[in-house]
LUMVOBA-373929 format. One record per residue (C-alpha): residue number from 1; residue in one letter; x, y, z. Coordinates in pm, whole numbers, plus 50000, padded with zeros to 5 digits. Example, Ala and Ser with C-alpha at 12.3 -4.5 7.8 and 13.67 -1.06 7.14 Angstrom:
BEGIN
- num|residu|px|py|pz
- 1|A|51230|49550|50780 $
- 2|S|51367|49894|50714 $
//
This chain:
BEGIN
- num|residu|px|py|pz
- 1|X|51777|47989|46792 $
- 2|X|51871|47836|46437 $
- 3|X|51742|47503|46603 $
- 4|X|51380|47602|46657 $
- 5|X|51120|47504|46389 $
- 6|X|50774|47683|46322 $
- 7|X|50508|47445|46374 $
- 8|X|50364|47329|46045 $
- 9|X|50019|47279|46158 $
- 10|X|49927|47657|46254 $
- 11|X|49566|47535|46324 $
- 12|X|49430|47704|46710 $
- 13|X|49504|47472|46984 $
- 14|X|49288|47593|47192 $
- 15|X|49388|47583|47579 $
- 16|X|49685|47457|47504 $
- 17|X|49940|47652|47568 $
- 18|X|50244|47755|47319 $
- 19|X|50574|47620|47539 $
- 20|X|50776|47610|47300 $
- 21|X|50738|47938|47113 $
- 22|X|50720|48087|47450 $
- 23|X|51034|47986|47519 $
- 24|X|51192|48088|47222 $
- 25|X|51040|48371|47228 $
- 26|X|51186|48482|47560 $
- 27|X|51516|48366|47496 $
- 28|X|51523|48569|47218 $
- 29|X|51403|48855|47403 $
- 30|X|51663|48748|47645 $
- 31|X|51943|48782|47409 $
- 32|X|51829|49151|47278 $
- 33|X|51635|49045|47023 $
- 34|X|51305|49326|46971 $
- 35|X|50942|49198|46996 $
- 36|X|50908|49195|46628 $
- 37|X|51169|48995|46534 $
- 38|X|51111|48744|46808 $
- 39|X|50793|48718|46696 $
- 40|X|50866|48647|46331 $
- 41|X|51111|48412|46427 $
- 42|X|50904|48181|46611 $
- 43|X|50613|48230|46407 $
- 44|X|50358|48442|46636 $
- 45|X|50161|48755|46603 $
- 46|X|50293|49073|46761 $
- 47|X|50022|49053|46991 $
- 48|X|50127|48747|47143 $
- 49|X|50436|48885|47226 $
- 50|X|50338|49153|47368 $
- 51|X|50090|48953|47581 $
- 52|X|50412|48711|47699 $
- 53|X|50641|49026|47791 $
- 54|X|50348|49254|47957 $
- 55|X|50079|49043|48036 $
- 56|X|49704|49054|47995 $
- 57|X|49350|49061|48130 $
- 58|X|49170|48720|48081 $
- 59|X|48833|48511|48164 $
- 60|X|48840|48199|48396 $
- 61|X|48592|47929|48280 $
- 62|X|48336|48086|48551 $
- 63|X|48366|48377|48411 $
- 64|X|48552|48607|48656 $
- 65|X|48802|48818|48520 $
- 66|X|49161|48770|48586 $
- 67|X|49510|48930|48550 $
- 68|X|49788|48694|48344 $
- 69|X|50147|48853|48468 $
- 70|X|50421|48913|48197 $
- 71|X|50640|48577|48200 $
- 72|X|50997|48638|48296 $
- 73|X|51316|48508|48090 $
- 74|X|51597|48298|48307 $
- 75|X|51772|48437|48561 $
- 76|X|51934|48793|48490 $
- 77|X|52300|48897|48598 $
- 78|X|52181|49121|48924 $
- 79|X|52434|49494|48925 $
- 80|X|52715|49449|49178 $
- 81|X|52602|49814|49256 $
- 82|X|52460|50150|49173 $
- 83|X|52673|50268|48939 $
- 84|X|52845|50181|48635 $
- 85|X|53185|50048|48710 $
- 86|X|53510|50102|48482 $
- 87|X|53516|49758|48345 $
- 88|X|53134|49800|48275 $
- 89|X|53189|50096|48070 $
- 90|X|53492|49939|47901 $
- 91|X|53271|49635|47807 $
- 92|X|52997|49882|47694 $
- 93|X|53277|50023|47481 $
- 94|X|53387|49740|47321 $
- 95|X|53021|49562|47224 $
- 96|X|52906|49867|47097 $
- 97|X|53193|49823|46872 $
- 98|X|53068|49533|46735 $
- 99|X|52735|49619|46701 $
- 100|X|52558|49467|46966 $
- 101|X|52234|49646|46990 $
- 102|X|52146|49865|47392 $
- 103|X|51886|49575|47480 $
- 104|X|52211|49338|47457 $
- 105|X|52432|49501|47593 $
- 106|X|52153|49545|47939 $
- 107|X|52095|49195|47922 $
- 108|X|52471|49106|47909 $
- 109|X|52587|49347|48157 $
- 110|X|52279|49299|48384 $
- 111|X|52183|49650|48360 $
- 112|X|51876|49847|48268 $
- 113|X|51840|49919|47883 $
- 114|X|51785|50319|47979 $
- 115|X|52135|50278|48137 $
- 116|X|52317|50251|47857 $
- 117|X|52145|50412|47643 $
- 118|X|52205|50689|47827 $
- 119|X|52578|50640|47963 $
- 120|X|52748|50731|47624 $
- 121|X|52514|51080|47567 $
- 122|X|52596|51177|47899 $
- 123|X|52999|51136|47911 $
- 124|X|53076|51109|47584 $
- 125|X|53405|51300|47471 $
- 126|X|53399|51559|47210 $
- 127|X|53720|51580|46987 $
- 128|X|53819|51942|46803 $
- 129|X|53625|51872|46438 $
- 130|X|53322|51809|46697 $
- 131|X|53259|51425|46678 $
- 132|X|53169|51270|46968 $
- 133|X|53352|50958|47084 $
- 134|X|53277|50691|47373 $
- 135|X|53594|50660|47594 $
- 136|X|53499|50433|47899 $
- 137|X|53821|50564|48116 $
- 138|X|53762|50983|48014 $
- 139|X|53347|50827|48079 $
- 140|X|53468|50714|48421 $
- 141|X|53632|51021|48504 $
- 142|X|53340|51274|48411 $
- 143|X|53096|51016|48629 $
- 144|X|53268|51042|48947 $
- 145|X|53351|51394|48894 $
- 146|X|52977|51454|48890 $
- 147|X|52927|51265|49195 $
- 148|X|53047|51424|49545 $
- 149|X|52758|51604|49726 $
- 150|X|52675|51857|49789 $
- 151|X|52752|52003|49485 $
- 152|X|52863|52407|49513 $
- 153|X|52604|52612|49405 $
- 154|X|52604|52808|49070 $
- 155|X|52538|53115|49212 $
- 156|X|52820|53119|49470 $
- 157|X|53096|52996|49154 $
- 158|X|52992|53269|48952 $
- 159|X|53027|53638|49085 $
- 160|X|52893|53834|48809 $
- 161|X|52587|53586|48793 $
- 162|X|52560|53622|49229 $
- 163|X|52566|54005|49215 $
- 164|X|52327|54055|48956 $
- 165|X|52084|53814|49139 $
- 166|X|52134|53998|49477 $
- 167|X|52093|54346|49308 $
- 168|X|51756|54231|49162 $
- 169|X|51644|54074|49517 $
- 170|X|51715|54434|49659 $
- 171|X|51482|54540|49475 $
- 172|X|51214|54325|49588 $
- 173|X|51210|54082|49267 $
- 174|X|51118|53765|49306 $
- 175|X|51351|53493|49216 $
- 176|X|51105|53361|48937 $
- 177|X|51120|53704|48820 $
- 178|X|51480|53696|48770 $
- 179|X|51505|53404|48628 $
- 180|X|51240|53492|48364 $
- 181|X|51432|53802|48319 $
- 182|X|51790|53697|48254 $
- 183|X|51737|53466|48019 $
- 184|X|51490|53689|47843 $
- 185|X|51803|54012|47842 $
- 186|X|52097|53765|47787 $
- 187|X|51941|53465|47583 $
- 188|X|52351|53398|47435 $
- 189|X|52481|53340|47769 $
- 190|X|52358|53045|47936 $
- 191|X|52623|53108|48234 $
- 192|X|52373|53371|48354 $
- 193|X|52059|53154|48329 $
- 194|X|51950|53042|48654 $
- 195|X|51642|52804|48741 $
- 196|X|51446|53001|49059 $
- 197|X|51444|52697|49277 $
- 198|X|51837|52727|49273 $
- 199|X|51821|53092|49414 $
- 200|X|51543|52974|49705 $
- 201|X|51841|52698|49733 $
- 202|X|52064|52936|49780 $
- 203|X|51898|53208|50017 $
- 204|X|51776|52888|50231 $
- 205|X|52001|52602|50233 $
- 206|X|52322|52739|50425 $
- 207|X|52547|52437|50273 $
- 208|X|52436|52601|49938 $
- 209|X|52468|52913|50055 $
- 210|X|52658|53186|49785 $
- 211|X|52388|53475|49860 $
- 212|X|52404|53703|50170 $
- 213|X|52133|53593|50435 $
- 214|X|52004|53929|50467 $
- 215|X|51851|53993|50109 $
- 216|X|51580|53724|50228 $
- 217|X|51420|53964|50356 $
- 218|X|51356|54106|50070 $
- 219|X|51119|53837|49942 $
- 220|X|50794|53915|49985 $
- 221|X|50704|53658|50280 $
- 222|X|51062|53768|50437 $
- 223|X|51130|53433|50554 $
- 224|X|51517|53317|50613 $
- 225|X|51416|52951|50560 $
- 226|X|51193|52720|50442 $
- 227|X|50851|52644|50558 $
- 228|X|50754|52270|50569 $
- 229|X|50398|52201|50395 $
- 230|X|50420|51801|50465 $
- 231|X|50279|51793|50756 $
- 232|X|49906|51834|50857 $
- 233|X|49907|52119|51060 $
- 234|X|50140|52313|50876 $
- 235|X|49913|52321|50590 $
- 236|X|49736|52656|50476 $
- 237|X|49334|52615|50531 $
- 238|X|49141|52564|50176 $
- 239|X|48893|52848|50234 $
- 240|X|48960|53183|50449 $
- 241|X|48646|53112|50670 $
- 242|X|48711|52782|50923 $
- 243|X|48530|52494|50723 $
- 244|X|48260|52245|50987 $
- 245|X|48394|51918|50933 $
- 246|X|48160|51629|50873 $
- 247|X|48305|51475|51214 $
- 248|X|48085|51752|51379 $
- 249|X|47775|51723|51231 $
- 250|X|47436|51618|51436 $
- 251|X|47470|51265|51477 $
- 252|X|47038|51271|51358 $
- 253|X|47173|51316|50999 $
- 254|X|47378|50987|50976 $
- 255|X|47076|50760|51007 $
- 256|X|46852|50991|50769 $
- 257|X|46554|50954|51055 $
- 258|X|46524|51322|51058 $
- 259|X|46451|51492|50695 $
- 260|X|46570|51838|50625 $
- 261|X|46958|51750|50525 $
- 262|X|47102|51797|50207 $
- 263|X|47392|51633|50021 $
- 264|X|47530|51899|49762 $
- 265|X|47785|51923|49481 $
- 266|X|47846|52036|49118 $
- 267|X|47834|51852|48762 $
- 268|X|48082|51981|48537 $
- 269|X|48021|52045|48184 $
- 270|X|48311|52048|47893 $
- 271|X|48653|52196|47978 $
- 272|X|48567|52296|48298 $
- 273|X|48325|52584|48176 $
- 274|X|47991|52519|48284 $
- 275|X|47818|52332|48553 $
- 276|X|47489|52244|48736 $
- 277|X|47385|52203|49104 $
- 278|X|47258|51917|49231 $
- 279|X|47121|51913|49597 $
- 280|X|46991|51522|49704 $
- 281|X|46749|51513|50041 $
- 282|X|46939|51224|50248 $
- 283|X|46604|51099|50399 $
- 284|X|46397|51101|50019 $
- 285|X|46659|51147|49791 $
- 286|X|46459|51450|49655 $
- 287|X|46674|51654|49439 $
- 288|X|46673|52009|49331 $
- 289|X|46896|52108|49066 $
- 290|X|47040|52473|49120 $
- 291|X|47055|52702|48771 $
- 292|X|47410|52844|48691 $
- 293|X|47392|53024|48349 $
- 294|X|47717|53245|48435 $
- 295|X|47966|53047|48584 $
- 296|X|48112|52839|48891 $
- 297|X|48179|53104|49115 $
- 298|X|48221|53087|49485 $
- 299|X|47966|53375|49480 $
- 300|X|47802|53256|49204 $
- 301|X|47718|52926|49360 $
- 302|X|47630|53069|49710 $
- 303|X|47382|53315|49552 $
- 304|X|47237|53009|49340 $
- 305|X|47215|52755|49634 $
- 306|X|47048|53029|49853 $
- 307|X|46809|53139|49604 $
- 308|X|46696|52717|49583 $
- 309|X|46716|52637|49943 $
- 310|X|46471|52960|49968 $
- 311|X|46172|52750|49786 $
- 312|X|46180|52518|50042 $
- 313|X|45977|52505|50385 $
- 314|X|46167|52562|50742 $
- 315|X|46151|52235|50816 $
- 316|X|46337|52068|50553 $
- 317|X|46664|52328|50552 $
- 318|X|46867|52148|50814 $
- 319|X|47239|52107|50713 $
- 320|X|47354|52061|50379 $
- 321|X|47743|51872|50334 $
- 322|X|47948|51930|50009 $
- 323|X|48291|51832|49963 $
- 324|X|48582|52045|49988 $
- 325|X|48550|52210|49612 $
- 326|X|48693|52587|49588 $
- 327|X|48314|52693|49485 $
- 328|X|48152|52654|49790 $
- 329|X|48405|52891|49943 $
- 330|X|48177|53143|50041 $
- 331|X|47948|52916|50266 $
- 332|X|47986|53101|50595 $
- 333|X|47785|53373|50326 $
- 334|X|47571|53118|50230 $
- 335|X|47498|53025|50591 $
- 336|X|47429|53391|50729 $
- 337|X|47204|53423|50458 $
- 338|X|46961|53114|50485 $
- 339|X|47031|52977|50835 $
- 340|X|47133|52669|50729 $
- 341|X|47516|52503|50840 $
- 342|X|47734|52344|50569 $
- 343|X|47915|52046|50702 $
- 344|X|48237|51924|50430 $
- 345|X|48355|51618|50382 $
- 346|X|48706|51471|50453 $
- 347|X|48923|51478|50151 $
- 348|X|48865|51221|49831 $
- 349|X|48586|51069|50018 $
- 350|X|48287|51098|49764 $
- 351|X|48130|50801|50020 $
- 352|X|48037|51068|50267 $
- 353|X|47781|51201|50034 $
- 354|X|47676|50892|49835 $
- 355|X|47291|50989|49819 $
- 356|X|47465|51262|49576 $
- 357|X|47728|51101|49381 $
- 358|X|47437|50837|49310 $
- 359|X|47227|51116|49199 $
- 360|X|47517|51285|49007 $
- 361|X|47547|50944|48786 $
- 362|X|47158|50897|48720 $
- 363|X|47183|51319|48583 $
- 364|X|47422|51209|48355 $
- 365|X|47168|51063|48131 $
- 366|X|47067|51380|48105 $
- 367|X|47366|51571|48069 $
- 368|X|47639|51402|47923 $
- 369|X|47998|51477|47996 $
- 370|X|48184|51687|47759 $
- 371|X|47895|51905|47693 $
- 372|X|47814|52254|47730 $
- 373|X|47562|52273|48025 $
- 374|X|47511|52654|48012 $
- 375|X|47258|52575|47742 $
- 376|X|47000|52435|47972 $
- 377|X|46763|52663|48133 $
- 378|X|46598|52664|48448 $
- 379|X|46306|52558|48283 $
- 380|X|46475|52231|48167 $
- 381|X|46640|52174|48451 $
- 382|X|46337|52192|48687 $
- 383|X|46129|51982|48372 $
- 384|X|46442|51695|48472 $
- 385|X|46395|51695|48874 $
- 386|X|46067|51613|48810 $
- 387|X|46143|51300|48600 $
- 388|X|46392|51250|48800 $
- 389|X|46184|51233|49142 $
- 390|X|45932|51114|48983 $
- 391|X|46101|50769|48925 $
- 392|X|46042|50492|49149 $
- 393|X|46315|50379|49406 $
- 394|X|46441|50060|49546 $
- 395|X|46600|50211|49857 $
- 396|X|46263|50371|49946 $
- 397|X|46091|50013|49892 $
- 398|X|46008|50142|49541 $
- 399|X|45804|50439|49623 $
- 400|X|45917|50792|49478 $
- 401|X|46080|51092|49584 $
- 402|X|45847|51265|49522 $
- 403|X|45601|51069|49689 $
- 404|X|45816|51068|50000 $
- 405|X|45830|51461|50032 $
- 406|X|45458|51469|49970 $
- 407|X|45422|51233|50295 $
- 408|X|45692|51495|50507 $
- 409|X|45438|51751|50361 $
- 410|X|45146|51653|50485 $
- 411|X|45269|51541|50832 $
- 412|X|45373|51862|50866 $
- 413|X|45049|52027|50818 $
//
């Protein structure tokens, strides 16, 4: 690039774009050049170079805003394959000799920088005085050595390491028990570490195999292989009691005709610590806010929620649907005790209960994330659902909440 001349005038030029220190720029790149150099070379700021190589977010004249993608240098030498090949390793031998710099060498070769950077720490040969030399044939050797699968398992090359594993499973340890405990009795001899994963491997995959098949049944779930968790029906339910889908609730709730059901879930306070309950009426969008002082308890939260829904009159305890969070896991409790169904939501769909999530982002205004929201008392929090409901709506043609219930109210009577 000795040809290429900074622009003298280095006054904005507006729309205009910068061709020709984009060019440079990227064949600089191109040649294994880093970002800052380029840069200086051509005469731009940092940030513009970053902007070329990894694109940015920018404004259309009409305002919407748009995505610019990274620009792309000529056409790259494509890998004839997967692996390094010996005359790839023997060129990485011999420009690393000269100096050329990893980014080079990937652009030369065609390869990903991460490739070789990594190619001569991982078969790199280590002479007696312990200096570490690159040797592309000894490199190409060690490669395909590491290659054929399956690979023999540890366990089964190493008898002293297989015995003391299956003496340990005999007595009903665990295999992340032993591995905790052999490196924690014989930290100097790495040939008797083992990760835990490669005894399951070996009690479970028979090509692995180097334990006997019987001391499976020492684990504590005695199974002699593997149980699959990918598919849906093999899955282990969230909660202990059957959960009521959403799919089965009265089809009377979906249009909110009928008052009386509740959309319910928690606001979390800093580091997980503290919360609030926030129940939203679908039909009014009345909310209570449920006190928890102590914690986020499955019982915690079922004694709260019951002790709310209480206030309220017959009529207007109909259903209430949560999503699937672990502290609602006592709701067939929560349902013996007040009569009233819970009905959860399919998983990471927060639409199913918008009325609340709505709600939720309104009582942030109130309680701000990252705080502690064991602070507020009852008191407070009853002082905020009045505010709250006492604010006019657009969805119910700008009357209240409040006023809403009060109408419910005095039908009823």
């Amino acid at each position: 690039m000795d040809d290429f001349e900074i622009r003298k005038n280095r006054d904005p030029q507006g729309r205009k774009k910068l061709q020709a220190e984009r060019a440079a720029y990227l064949a600089l790149m191109a040649q294994g050049v880093s970002t800052t150099e380029a840069c200086r070379v051509v005469g731009v700021n940092r940030k513009t170079g970053h902007r070329w190589r990894f694109g940015h977010p920018t404004r259309s004249r009409d305002g919407q805003e748009r995505y610019l993608p990274p620009a792309r240098p000529g056409n790259r030498a494509t890998s004839p394959g997967r692996y390094l090949t010996s005359d790839e390793r023997t060129q990485i031998a011999d420009l690393d000799r000269e100096g050329m710099g990893v980014r080079a060498i990937a652009v030369k070769l065609g390869r990903d920088p991460s490739t070789i950077s990594r190619e001569p720490r991982r078969n790199a040969t280590v002479d007696p005085r312990g200096k570490t030399h690159y040797r592309p044939h000894a490199a190409q050797a060690r490669a395909e050595a590491r290659r054929p699968r399956p690979k023999p398992s540890r366990i089964a090359l190493d008898p002293e390491l297989r015995t003391r594993v299956q003496d340990l499973l005999d007595e009903r340890w665990s295999p992340e028990q032993i591995s905790r405990r052999l490196k924690r009795d014989f930290p100097d001899r790495p040939e008797l570490h083992v990760c835990h994963e490669t005894i399951y491997q070996a009690l479970y995959v028979q090509a692995r195999g180097g334990l006997r098949r019987e001391v499976a049944a020492a684990l504590r779930l005695g199974r002699t292989r593997r149980k699959s968790r990918h598919q849906a029906q093999q899955r282990r339910s969230r909660f202990a009691y059957p959960m009521v889908m959403i799919s089965e609730r009265p089809a009377e709730v979906a249009d909110r005709a009928v008052p009386g059901h509740w959309e319910g879930d928690l606001i979390i306070g800093a580091n997980g610590a503290s919360a609030i309950g926030t129940l939203v009426e679908r039909s009014t969008r009345y909310t209570m806010l449920v006190h928890l002082p102590h914690g986020r308890s499955a019982e915690q939260v079922a004694d709260a929620l019951a002790a709310t829904v209480a206030t309220l009159p017959a009529h207007l305890t109909r259903s209430v649907t949560w999503d699937q969070g672990s502290e609602l896991g006592r709701h067939h409790e929560f349902t013996t005790a007040t009569d009233i169904p819970v009905y959860f939501c399919d998983p990471a769909s927060p639409w199913q209960r918008g009325s609340n999530e709505n709600t939720n982002g309104l009582l942030r205004q109130y309680f701000s994330k990252g705080t502690d929201l064991s602070v507020h008392s009852r008191e407070h929090l009853e002082a905020v659902a009045v505010q709250l409901n006492g604010r006019p709506r657009k969805t119910l043609d700008w009357d209240t909440p409040a006023e809403r219930l009060a109408k419910l109210l005095e039908t009823s009577n």
